[in-house]
C-alpha positions in Angstrom: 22.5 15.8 19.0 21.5 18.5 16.3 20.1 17.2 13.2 21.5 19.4 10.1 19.4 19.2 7.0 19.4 20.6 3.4 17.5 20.2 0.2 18.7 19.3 -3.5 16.9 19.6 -6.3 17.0 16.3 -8.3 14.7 16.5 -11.2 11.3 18.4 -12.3 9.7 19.0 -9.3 11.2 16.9 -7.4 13.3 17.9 -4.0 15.5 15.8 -2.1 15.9 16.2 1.7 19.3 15.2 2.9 19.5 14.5 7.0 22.9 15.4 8.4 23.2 11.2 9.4 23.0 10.9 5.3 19.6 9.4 5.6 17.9 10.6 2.6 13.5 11.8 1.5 12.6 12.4 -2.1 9.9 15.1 -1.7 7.6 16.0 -4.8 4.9 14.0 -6.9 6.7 10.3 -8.4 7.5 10.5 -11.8 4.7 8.6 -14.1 5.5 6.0 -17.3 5.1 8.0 -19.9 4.4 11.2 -18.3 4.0 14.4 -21.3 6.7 16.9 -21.1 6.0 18.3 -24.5 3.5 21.4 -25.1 2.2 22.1 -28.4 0.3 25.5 -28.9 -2.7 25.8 -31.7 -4.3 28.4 -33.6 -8.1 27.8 -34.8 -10.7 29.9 -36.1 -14.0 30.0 -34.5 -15.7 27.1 -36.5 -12.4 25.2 -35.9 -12.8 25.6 -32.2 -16.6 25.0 -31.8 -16.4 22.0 -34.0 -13.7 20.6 -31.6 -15.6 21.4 -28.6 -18.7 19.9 -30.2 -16.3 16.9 -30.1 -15.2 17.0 -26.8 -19.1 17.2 -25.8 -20.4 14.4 -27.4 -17.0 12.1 -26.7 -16.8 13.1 -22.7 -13.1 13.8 -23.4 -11.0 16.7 -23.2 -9.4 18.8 -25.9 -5.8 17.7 -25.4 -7.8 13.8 -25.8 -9.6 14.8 -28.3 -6.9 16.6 -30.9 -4.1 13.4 -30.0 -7.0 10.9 -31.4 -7.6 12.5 -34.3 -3.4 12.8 -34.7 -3.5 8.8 -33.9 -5.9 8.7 -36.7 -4.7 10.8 -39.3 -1.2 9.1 -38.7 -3.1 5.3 -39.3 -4.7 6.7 -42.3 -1.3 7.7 -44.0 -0.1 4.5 -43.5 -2.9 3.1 -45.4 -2.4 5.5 -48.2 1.5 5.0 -48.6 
């Protein structure tokens, strides 16, 4: 008996493999809680851009980390100011 596949694409990066018996494989990474779809693009002078890696140095965290703390924190501070 010949076994007939084909694939189907069900969400971002993720495949799924259909058997000809209807048996059925998700291929691709699982999707993660709160996984970040969104991409933000900055511009920043050079003292902007060596003071954040200054940051990222002495913290052990990465840019990305870095700028959404400071967002966290700016967003707190508003609070407190409204």
């Amino acid at each position: 008996m010949e076994v007939r596949a084909r694939w189907d694409l069900v969400g971002l990066g993720t495949a799924r493999y259909v058997y000809g018996n209807g048996e059925e494989n998700l291929m691709g990474r699982p999707k993660k809680d709160g996984a970040k779809y969104r991409r933000v693009q900055i511009r920043l002078n050079e003292e902007e851009y060596q003071t954040l890696k200054e940051c990222c140095e002495k913290s052990q965290l990465t840019k990305t980390n870095v700028l959404v703390r400071g967002l966290y924190l700016y967003r707190n501070w508003l609070k407190k100011v409204e």
